[in-house]
C-alpha positions in Angstrom: 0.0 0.0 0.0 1.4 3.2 -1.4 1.9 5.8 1.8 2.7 9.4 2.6 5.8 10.2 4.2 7.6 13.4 5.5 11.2 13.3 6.1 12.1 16.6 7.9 15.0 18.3 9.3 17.0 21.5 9.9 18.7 22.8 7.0 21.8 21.1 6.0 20.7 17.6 6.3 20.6 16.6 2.8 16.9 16.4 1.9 17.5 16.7 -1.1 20.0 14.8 -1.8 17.9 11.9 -0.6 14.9 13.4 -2.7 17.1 12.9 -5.7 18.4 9.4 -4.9 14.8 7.7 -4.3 14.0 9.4 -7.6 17.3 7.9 -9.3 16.4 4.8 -7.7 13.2 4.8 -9.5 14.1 5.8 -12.8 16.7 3.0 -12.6 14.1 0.8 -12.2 11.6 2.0 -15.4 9.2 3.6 -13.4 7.7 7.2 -13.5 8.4 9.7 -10.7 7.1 13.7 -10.5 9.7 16.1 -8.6 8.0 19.0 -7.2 9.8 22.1 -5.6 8.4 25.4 -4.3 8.3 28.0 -6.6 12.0 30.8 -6.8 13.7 28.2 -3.4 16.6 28.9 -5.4 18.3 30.3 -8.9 17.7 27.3 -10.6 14.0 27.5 -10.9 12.7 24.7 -11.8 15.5 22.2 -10.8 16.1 20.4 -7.2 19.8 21.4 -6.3 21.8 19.5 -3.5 24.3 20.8 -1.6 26.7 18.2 -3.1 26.3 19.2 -7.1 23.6 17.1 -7.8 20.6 18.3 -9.9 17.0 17.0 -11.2 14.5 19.2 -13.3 11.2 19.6 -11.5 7.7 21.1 -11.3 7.6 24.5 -9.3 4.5 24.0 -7.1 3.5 27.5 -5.7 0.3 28.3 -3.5 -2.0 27.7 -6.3 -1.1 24.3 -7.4 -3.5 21.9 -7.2 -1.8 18.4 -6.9 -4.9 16.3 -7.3 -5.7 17.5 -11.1 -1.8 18.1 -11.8 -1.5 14.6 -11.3 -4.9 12.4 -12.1 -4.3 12.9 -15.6 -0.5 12.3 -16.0 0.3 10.0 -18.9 2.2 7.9 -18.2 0.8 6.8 -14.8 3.3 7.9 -12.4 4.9 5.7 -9.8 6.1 8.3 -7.1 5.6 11.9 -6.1 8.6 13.5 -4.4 8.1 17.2 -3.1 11.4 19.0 -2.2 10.6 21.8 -0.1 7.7 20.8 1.6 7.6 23.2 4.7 6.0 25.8 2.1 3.1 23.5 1.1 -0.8 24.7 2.5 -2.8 22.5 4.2 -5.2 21.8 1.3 -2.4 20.9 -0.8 -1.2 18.5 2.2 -4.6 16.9 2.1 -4.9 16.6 -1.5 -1.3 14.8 -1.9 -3.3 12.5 0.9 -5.9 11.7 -1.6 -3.5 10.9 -4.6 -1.7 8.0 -2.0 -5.4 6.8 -0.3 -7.3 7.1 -4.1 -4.6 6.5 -6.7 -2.7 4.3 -4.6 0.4 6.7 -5.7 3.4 7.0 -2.7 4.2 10.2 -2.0 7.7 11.5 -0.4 7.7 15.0 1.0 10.9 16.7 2.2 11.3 19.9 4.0 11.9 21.7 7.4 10.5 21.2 10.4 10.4 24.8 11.8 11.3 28.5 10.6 14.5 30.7 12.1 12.1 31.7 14.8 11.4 28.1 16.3 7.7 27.9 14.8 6.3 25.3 12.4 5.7 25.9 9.6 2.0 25.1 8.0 2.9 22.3 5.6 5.0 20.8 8.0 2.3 21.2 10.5 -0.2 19.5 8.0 2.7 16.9 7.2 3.0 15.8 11.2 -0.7 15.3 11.5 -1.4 13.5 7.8 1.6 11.6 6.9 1.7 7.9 7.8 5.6 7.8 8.1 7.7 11.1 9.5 11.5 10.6 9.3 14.0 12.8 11.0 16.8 13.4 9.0 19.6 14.5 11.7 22.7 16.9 11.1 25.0 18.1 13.7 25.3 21.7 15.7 28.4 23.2 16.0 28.7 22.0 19.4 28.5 18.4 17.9 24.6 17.7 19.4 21.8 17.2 17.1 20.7 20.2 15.3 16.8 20.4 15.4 16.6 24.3 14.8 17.6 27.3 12.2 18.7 30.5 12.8 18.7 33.1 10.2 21.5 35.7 10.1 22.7 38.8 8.4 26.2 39.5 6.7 27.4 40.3 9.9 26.7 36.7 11.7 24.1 38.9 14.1 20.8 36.9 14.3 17.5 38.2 12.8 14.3 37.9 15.0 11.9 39.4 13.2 10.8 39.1 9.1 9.1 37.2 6.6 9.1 33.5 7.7 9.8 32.5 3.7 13.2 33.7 2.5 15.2 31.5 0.4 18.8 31.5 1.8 21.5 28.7 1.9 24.5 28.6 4.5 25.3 32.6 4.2 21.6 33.0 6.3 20.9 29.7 7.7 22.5 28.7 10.8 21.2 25.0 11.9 21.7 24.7 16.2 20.4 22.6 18.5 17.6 23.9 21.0 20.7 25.1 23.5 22.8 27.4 21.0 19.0 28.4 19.5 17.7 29.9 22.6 21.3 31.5 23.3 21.5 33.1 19.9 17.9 33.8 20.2 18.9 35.9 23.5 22.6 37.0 23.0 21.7 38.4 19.2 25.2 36.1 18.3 25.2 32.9 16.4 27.7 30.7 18.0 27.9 28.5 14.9 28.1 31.3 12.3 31.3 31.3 10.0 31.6 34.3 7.4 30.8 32.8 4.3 34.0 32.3 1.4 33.8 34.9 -1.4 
């Protein structure tokens, strides 16, 4: 039975990169997979980027998208959905990649972050939690060496930014993953322990 799973994390994890290799592995194997990634995440539009120079064309989804029509009528029949960026998904949209594994008996792999630089979920992660049958946490380190489960976001100067939009795409120059400790200092002091300029 086909399922939905989310596999979340802080940044840095390498979602992606293990978006890219279950969709390698299906291709391998003849079958029909549909990569979705939010709309402008990064300059590539269009294409899911890892951190490690691998790179697969995709659908940009955006607030509009409707998964359910986008993919009852695909020909061929696809095998496997795979959503990069899945943090930025509503919950209709949540619910209606729900439907596609319940109706059309079509697994679908979501992969995104768990919460935004101020410690909050975000809503399609929120959705994800309470819908998905599986949830995976995909684990990377703080600079203390603990587990990272939060993000800090940063300007030029390293100093930590409290307030803003909750979506800004950003890569290692504003995303700082800590664990809850180094969080809640950074989140106090205005510092990010872990921040190292980035190389020009």
């Amino acid at each position: 039975m086909a399922k939905l799973y989310f596999y979340y994390s802080t940044m840095n994890a390498g979602k992606s990169t293990l978006l890219l290799q279950a969709a390698y592995n299906y291709s391998e194997r003849g079958m029909t997979t549909k990569l979705y990634s939010f709309l402008g995440t990064n300059e590539n539009h269009g294409k899911i980027s890892s951190r490690i120079g691998i790179a697969a064309n995709a659908i940009k989804f955006d607030n509009t998208t409707n998964f359910l029509e986008d993919c009852n009528h695909s020909n061929p029949k696809i095998d496997c959905i795979l959503v990069d960026e899945a943090q930025f998904l509503s919950k209709d949209q949540v619910r209606q990649l729900a439907q596609l594994v319940d109706q059309s008996n079509i697994p679908v792999m979501c992969y995104g972050l768990r919460t935004d630089f101020q410690g909050e979920l975000f809503s399609g992660s929120a959705a994800l939690l309470a819908w998905a049958d599986t949830l995976s946490e995909l684990k990377t380190i703080c600079c203390c060496g603990r587990k990272a489960t939060m993000v800090v976001r940063v300007n030029a100067d390293g100093k930590v930014e409290q307030q803003g939009a909750q979506v800004e795409i950003g890569g290692n120059e504003r995303y700082v993953p800590l664990c809850r400790k180094h969080f809640s200092e950074s989140i106090s002091t205005g510092l990010c322990t872990g921040w190292k300029k980035p190389k020009e």
